[in-house]
C-alpha positions as CSV (number, residue, x, y, z in Angstrom):
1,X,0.0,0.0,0.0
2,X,1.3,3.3,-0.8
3,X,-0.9,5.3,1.2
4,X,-4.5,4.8,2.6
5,X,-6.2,4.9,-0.8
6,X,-3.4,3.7,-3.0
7,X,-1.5,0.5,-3.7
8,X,0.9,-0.5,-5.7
9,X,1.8,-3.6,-8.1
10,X,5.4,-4.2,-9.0
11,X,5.5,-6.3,-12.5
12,X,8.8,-7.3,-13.6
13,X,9.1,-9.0,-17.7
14,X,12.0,-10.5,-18.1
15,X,13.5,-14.1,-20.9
16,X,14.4,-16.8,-20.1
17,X,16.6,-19.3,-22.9
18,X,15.0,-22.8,-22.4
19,X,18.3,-24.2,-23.4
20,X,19.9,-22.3,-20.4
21,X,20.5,-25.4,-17.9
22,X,21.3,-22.3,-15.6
23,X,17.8,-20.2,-16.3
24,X,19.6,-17.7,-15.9
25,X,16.6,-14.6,-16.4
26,X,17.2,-11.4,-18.8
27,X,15.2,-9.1,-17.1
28,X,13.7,-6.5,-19.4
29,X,11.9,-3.6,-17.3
30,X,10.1,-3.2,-13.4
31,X,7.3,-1.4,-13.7
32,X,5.0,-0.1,-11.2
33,X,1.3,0.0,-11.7
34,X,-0.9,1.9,-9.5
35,X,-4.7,1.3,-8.0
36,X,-7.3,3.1,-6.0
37,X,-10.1,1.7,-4.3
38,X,-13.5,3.5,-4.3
39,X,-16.6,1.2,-2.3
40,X,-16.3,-1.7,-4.3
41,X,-14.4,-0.9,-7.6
42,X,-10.6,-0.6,-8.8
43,X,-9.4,1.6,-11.1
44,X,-6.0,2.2,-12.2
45,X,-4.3,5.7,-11.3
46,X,-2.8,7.4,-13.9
47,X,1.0,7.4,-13.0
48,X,2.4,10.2,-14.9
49,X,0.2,12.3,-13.1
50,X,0.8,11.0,-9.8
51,X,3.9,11.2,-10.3
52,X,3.8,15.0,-11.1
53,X,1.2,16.4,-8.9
54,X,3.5,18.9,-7.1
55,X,4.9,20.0,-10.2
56,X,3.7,23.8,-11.5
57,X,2.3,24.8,-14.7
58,X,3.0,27.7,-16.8
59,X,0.8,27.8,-20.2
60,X,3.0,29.8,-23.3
61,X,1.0,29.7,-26.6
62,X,0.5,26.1,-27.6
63,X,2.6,24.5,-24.5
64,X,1.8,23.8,-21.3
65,X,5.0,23.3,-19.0
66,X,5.1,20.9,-16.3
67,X,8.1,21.8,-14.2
68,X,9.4,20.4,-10.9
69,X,8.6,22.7,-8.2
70,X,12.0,23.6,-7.5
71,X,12.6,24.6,-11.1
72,X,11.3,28.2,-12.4
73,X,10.3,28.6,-16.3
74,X,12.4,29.5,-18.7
75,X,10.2,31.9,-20.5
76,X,13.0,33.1,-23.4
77,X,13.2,29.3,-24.1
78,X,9.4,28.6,-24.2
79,X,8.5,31.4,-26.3
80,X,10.8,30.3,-29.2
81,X,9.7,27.1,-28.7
82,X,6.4,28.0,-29.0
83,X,7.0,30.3,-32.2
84,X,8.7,26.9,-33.7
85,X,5.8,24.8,-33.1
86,X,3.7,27.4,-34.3
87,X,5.6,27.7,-37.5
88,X,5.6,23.8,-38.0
89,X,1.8,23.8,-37.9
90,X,1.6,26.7,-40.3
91,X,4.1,24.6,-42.6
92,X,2.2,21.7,-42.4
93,X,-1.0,22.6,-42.7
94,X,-1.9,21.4,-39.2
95,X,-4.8,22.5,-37.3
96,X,-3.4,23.7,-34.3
97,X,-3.2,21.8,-31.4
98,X,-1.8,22.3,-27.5
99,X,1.2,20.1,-26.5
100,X,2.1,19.4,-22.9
101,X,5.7,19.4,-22.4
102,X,7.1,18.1,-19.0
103,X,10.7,18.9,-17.9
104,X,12.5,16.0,-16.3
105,X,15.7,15.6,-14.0
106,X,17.4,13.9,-16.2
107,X,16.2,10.2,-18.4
108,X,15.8,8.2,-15.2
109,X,13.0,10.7,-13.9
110,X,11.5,10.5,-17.5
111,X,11.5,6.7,-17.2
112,X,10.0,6.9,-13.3
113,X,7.4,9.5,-15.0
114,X,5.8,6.5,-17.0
115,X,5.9,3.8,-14.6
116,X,9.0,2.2,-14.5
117,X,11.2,1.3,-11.5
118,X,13.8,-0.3,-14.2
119,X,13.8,-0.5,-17.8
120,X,16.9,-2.0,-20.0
121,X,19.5,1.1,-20.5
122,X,18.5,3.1,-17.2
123,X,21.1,5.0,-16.2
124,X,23.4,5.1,-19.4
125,X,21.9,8.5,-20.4
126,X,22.0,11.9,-18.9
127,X,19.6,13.3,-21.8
128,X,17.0,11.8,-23.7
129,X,13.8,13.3,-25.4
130,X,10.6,11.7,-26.3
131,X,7.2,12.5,-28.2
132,X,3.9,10.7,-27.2
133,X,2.0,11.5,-30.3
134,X,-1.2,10.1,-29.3
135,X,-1.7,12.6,-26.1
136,X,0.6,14.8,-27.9
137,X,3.0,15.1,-24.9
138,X,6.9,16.0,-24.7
139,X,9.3,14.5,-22.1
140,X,12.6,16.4,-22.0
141,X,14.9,14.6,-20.0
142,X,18.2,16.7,-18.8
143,X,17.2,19.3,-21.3
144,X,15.2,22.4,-21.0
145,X,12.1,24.3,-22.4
146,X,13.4,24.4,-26.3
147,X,14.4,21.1,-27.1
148,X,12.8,21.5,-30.7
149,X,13.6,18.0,-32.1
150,X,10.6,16.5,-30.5
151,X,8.3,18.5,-31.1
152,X,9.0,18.2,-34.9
153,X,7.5,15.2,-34.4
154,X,3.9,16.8,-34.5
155,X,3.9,16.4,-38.0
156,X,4.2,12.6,-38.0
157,X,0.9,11.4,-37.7
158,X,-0.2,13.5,-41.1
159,X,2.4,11.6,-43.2
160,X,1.5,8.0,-42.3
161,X,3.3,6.9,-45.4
162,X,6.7,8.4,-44.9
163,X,9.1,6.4,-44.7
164,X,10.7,6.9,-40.9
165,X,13.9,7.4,-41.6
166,X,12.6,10.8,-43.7
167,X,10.9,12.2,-40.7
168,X,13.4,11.1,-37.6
169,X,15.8,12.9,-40.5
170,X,13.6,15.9,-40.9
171,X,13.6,16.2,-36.8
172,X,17.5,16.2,-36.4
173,X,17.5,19.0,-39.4
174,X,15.0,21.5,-38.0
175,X,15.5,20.7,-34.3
176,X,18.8,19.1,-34.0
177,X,19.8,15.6,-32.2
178,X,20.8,14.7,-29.0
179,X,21.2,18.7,-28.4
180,X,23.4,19.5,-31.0
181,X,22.8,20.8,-34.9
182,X,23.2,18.5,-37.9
183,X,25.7,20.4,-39.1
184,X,27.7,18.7,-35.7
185,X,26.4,15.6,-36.3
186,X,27.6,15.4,-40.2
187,X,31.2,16.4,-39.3
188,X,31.2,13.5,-36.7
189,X,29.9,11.5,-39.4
190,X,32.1,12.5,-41.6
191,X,35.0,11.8,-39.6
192,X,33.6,7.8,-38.8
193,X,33.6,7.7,-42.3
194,X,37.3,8.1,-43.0
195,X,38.4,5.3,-40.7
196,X,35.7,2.9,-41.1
197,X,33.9,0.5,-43.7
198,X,30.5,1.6,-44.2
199,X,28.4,0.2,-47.1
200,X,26.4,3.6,-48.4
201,X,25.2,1.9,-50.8
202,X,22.3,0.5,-48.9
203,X,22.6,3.8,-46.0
204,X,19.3,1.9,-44.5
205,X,22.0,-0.2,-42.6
206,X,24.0,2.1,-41.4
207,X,22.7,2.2,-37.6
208,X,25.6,2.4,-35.4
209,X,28.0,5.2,-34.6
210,X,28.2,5.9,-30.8
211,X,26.2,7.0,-27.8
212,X,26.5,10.6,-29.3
213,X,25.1,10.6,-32.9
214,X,22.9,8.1,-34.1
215,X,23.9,8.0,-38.1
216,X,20.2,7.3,-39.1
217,X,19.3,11.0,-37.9
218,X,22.0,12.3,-40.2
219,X,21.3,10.3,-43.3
220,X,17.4,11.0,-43.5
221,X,18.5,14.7,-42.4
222,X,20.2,15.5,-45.6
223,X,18.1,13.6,-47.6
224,X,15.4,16.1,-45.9
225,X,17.7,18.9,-46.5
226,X,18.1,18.2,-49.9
227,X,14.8,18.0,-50.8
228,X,14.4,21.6,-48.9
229,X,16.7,22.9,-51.5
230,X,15.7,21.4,-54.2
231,X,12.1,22.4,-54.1
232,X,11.5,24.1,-50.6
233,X,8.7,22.8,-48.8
234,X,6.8,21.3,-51.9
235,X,9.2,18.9,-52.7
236,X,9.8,17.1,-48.7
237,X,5.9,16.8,-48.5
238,X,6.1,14.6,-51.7
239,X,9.1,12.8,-50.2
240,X,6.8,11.8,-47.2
241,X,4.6,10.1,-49.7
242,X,6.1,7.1,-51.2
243,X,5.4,4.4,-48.4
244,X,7.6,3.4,-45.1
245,X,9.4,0.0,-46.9
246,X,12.8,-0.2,-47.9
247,X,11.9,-0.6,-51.4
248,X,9.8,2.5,-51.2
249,X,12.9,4.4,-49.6
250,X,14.8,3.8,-52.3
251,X,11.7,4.5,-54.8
252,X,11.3,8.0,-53.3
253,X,15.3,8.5,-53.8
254,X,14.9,7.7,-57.7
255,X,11.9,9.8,-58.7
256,X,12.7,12.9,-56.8
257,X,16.8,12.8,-56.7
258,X,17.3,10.5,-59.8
259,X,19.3,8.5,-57.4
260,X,20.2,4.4,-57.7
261,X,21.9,2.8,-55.2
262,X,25.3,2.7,-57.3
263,X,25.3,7.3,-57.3
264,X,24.5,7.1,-53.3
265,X,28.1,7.2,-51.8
266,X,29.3,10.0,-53.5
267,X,26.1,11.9,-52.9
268,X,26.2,11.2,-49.4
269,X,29.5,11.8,-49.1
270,X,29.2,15.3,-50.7
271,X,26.1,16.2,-48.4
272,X,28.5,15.7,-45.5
273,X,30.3,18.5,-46.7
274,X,28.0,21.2,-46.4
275,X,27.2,23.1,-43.2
């Protein structure tokens, strides 16, 4: 019991290989799930907002801020964040929405904010972001009021066949990655580039870099900037269109960049070198 109304339920997931003699358990995630009793009923409690009740709110344009008490508003930080999303809507031809946007600690507190007393990676980031497009809510983890790559992802749901990497690369391009610019981010990948092995022929595969840049960002970012230049605004919408496969990745790269697989390295390559 947590308290005289609450009680809590500790669930932990977790594999076991059959062939293990050991069984040995992986364990996956502990989450905590919450209930309160009224006469004869149950109902679950919603944790994020138990979890958040002492925190303050402060409401600039289309976000509401939830902040820890002990942390005051950054109002330079919201307004241009709020001027961003605004401008994304207006882009998009969105219909104008509010977006709640809490301010964490750091990626532990987001992970505590959703339920989970342990979850696979806990503890190996400082900073993490995340976009619940369904409630259309922003968890900032370790970063503050502006962090403007996940709230790019409002326009998701109104390209349901774009391929992923195109919008997770439009997000790094307009609001950076991992809290710095592409511009970083190509240099780094630039620099990978020159001492390892990397097959840009099929760039769908290359997923691995480090902790600090994730190379899938960069690659559907300059495809996205590309477009941008190319055509403006026009010509990324009909990039969104062509379906989420692989094939139709490589579809969307032929009809609007004239690109096969065989012209893809030095393209890439050259679209590293800009800023």
């Amino acid at each position: 019991m947590v308290d005289s109304a609450q009680y809590k339920c500790r669930t932990l997931f977790y594999w076991r290989d059959p062939a293990d003699t050991v069984q040995q358990l992986t364990v996956f995630c502990l989450i905590n799930t919450y209930f309160q009793r009224q006469q004869a009923q149950w109902f679950l409690v919603n944790n994020l907002t138990r979890y958040t009740r002492s925190w303050h709110t402060d409401t600039v344009g289309y976000l509401t801020y939830r902040l820890p008490a002990s942390r005051h508003l950054n109002r330079a930080k919201a307004q241009q964040a709020n001027v961003f999303l605004a401008t994304l809507f207006r882009d998009f031809a969105i219909p104008p929405f509010p977006v709640t946007y809490y301010v964490a600690a750091d990626c532990e507190e987001v992970q505590r904010m959703k339920g989970f007393e342990y979850v696979v990676g806990m503890g190996s980031d400082n900073v993490c972001g995340f976009y619940d497009q369904v409630n259309h809510l922003v968890y900032a983890g370790g970063l503050d009021e502006g962090y403007l790559h996940e709230l790019v992802h409002v326009i998701n749901p109104y390209f349901p066949s774009a391929h992923p990497l195109f919008l997770t690369g439009y997000s790094a391009l307009r609001g950076g990655h991992f809290g710095h610019d592409l511009a970083y981010h190509k240099q780094r990948v630039r620099a990978y580039l020159a001492t390892h092995a990397i097959d840009l022929h099929n760039p769908l595969t290359f997923t691995l870099l480090d902790e600090k840049t994730n190379p899938q960002y960069v690659i559907g970012g300059i495809f996205c900037e590309a477009a941008l230049k190319a055509g403006g605004l026009a010509k990324l919408k009909r990039l969104f269109r062509y379906g989420t496969s692989d094939e139709d990745f490589y579809t969307a790269l032929k009809e609007e960049f004239k690109l096969t697989k065989k012209d893809l390295p030095p393209f890439i390559e050259r679209c590293l070198q800009t800023k």
